[in-house]
C-alpha positions as CSV (number, residue, x, y, z in Angstrom):
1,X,99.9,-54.4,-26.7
2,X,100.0,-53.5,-23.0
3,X,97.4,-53.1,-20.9
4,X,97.1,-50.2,-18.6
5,X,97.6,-52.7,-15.8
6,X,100.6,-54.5,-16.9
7,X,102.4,-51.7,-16.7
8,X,105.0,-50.4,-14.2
9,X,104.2,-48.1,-11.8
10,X,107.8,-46.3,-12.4
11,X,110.6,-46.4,-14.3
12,X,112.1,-47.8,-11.1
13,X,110.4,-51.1,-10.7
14,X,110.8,-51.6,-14.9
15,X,114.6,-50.9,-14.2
16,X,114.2,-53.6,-10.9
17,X,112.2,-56.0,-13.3
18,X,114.5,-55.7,-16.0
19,X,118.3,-56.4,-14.1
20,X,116.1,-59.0,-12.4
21,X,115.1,-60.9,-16.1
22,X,118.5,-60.1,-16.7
23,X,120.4,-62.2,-14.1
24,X,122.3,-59.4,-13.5
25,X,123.7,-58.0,-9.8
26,X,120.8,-55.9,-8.4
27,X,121.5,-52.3,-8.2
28,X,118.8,-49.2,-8.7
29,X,117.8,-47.4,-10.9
30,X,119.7,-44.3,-9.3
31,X,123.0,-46.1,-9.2
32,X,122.8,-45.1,-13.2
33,X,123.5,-41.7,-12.4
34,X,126.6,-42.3,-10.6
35,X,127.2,-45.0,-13.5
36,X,127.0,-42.0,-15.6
37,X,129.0,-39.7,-13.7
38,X,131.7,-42.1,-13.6
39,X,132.3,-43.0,-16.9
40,X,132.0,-39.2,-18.0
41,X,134.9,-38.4,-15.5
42,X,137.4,-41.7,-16.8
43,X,136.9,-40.6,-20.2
44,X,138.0,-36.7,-19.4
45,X,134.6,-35.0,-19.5
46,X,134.8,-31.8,-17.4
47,X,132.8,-31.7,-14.1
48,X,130.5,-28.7,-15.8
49,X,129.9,-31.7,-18.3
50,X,128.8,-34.4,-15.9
51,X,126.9,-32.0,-13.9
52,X,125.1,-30.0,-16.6
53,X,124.0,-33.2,-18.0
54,X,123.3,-34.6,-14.8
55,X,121.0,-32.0,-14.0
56,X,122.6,-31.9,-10.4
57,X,122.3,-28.7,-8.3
58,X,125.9,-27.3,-8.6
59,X,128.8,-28.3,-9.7
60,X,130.3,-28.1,-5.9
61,X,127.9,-31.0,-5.4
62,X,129.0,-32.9,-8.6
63,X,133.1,-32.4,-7.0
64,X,131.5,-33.6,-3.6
65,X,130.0,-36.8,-4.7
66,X,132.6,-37.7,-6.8
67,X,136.0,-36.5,-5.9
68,X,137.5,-39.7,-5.5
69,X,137.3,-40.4,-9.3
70,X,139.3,-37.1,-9.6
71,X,142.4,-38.1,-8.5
72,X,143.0,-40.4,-11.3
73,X,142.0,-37.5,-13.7
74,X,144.1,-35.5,-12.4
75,X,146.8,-38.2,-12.7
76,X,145.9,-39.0,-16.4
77,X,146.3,-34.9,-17.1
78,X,149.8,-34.6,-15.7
79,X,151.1,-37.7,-17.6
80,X,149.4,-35.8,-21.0
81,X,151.1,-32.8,-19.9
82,X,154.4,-34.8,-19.3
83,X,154.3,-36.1,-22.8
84,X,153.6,-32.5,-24.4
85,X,156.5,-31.3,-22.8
């Protein structure tokens, strides 16, 4: 069992400990927002969808930050429209 002073002082440094036991490339803990946000918008979820569960504060914010994955949305919804018609 863990003693109160073995523990992390946030989930940030047990995230940082973690990808560092791991080996992996170093990113923060935050970067799993955008992680999130990301893969939400490539697999068609709605921008209400990634920012209500985000918890971000508006959806213009959620379009701000991650316009650039729209474009290939977009793109993906026209060719399923294509095929439809």
């Amino acid at each position: 069992m863990a003693h109160l002073g073995d523990l992390p002082g946030s989930a940030s440094e047990a995230f940082r400990r973690l990808v560092e036991q791991s080996g992996m490339r170093p990113i923060r803990f935050h970067d799993l927002r955008h992680t999130s946000a990301v893969l939400g918008i490539a697999s068609g979820e709605s921008l209400y969808e990634v920012f209500d569960r985000l918890g971000l504060s508006g959806i213009v914010v959620t379009e701000q930050r991650h316009a650039h994955l729209l474009d290939d949305a977009r793109g993906q919804g026209a060719a399923k429209r294509s095929a439809v018609l």
